[in-house]
N, C-alpha and C positions, 0 to 999 in steps of 0.2 A: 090125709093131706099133710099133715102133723112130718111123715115120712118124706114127705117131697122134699121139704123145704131143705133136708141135710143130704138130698141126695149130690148137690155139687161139692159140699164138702167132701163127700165122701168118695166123689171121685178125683180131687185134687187129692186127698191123701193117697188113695192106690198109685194114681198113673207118678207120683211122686217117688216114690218107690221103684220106678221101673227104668233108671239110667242105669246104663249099663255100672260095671263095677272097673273103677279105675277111669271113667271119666271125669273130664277139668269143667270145672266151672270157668262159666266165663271170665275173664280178663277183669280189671278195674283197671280205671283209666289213672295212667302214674299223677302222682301226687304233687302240684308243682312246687318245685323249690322254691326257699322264700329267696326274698329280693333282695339283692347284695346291697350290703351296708357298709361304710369307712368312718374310722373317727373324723369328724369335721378337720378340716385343715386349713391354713390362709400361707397360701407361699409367695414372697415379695422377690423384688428384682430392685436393686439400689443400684443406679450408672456412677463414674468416676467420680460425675459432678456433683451427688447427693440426690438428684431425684427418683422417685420410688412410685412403681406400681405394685398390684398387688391384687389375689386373687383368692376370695376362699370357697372351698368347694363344700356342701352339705354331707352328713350322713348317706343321702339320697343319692347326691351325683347332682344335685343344685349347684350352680355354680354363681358366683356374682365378681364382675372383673371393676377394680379401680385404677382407671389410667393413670400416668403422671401426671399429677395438677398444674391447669395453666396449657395443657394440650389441649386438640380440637376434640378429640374423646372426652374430656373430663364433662362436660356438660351430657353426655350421655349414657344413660345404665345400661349398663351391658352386663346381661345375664346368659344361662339355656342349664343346660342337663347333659352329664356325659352318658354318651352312649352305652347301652351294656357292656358291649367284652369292655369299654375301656375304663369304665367304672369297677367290675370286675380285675381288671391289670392293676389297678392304681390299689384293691383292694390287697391285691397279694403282698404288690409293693409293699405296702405303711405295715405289714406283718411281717416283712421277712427280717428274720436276724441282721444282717448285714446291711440293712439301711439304720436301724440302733447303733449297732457298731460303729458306722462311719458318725452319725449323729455325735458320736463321743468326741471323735476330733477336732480338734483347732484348726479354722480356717488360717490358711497362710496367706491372706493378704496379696493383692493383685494388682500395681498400682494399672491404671485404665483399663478396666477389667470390671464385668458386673461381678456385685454379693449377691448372695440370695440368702433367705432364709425361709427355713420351714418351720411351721409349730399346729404338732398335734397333741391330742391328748398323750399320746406316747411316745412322742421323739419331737425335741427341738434343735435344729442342727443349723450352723451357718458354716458357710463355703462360697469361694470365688468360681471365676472362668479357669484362675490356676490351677484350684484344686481340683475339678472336674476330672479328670482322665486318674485321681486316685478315689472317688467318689462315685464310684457308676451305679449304685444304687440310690443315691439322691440324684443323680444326673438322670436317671430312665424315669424318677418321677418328674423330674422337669421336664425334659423329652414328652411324656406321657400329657402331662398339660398344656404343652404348647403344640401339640401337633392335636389334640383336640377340639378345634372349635373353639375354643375361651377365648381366644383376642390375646393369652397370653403371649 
């Protein structure tokens, strides 16, 4: 009886042995990528008159919007999550060289024209409605938060 008992091992070792040579092992299922992250940001909007909203977005893609004080918004939080690709887009953005670069600029002033400013861990930059059309790398992440969902 002693013999029985290793008789199934013993045929898992033989029939183990018997794939052919130069056959694949099964597939493992891809590994998923981890979840896109951005440095925290809070990017504002000031009008001609001085009043400011303002919106900052998490690592995650959290977002929380602050209306102009004293509008019909202001008593209400307004929050959500940016979608992946555009969590993703905004991530390219805040890393591409050429939003640093502009960041290095001086806003040329707009008289009735929004500022805006941006501040992340790695670039703080201010610019108008003027500067926009030499700024297209801060202008695509405004673009990118405002055509978002955010109330921005």
């Amino acid at each position: 009886m002693a013999g029985v008992r290793w008789l199934p091992w013993l045929l898992v070792v033989v029939t183990a042995g018997c794939a052919p040579a130069g056959s694949a092992l099964p597939a493992l299922a891809p590994t998923p990528s981890p979840p896109v992250t951005t440095a925290e940001l809070t990017l504002s909007q000031t009008s001609f008159n001085g009043s400011t909203r303002s919106i900052r977005i998490r690592p995650d893609g959290e977002w929380f919007f602050t209306p102009v004080d004293g509008s019909p918004l202001a008593v209400v939080i307004s929050h959500g999550r940016l979608d992946p690709p555009a969590h993703a887009r905004l991530a390219r953005l805040l890393t591409a060289p050429a939003l640093h670069a502009e960041a290095a600029l001086p806003d040329g002033g707009c008289p009735g024209g929004y500022r805006y400013h941006l501040d992340t861990a790695r670039a703080t930059a201010t610019w108008t409605d003027c500067d926009a059309p030499d700024r297209p790398a801060l202008t695509a992440v405004l673009s990118l938060v405002s055509r978002s969902g955010t109330d921005f």
